[in-house]
C-alpha positions as CSV (number, residue, x, y, z in Angstrom):
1,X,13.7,-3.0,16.2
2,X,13.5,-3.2,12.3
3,X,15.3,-0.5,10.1
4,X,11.4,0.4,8.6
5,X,10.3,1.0,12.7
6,X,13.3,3.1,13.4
7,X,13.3,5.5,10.7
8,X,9.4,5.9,11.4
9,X,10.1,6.4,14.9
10,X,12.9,8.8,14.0
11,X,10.3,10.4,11.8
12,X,8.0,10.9,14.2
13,X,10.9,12.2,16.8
14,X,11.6,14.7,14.1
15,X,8.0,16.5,13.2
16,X,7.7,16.6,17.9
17,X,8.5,20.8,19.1
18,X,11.6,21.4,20.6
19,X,10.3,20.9,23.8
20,X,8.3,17.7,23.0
21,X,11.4,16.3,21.7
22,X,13.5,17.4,25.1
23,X,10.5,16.1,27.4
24,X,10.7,12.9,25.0
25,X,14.4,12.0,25.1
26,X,14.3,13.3,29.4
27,X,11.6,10.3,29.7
28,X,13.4,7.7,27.8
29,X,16.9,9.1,29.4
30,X,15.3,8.2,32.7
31,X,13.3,4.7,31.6
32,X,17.2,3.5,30.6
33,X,18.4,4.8,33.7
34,X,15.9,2.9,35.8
35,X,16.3,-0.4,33.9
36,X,19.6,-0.1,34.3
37,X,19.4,0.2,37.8
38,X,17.2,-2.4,38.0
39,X,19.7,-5.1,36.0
40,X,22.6,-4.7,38.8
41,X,20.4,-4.2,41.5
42,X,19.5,-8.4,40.7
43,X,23.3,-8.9,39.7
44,X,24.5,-7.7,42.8
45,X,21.3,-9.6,44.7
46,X,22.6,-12.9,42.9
47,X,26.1,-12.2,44.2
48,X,24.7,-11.8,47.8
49,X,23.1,-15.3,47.6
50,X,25.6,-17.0,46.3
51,X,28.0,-15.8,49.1
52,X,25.6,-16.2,52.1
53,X,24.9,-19.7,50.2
54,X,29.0,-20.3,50.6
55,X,29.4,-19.1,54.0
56,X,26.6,-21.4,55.3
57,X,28.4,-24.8,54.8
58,X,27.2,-27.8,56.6
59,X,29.3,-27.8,59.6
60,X,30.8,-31.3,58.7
61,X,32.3,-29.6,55.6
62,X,36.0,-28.9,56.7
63,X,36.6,-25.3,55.1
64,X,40.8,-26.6,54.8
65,X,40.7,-30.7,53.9
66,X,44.4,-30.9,53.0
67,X,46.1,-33.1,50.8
68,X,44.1,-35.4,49.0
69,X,45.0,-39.1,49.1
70,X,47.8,-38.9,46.3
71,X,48.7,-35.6,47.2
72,X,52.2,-34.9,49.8
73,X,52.1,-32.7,52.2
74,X,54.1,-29.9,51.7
75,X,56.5,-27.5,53.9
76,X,53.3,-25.3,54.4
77,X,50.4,-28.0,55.5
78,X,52.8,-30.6,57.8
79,X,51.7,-30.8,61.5
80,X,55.2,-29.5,63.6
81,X,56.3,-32.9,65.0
82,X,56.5,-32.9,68.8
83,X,60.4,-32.3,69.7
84,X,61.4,-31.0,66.6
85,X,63.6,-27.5,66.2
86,X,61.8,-24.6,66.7
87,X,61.9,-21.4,64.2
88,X,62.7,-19.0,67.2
């Protein structure tokens, strides 16, 4: 909005009754209010999709691939080797 529109808004605003001007600002208080509303109603939507979109993963998509080729595989990832100490 332009400085010229505001202050002839503001203008206007001004010369409204009391209770014009409380009806007025109640109306606009509540048009915010709603579009507000509406904006993270469709942020929290898009959130939604994007984690059903996640949790529906082909099922030949392993979720934990490991080490990559040049990676080694540390304390935390190595398969127990067959006869090896136990931590008991």
């Amino acid at each position: 909005m332009s400085s010229d529109n505001y202050e002839q808004t503001r203008r206007r605003f001004d010369e409204l009754e009391t209770e014009q001007q409380a009806q007025f600002l109640i109306e606009a208080s509540a048009s915010a209010l709603a579009r507000g509303i509406e904006q993270m109603g469709a942020v929290l939507a898009n959130g939604l999709q994007d984690v059903i979109r996640r949790s529906h993963r082909p099922s030949g998509t392993p979720r934990d691939p490991g080490p990559g080729a040049a990676e080694p595989e540390t304390a935390q990832r190595q398969a127990p080797q067959e006869g090896g100490a136990s931590d008991t």
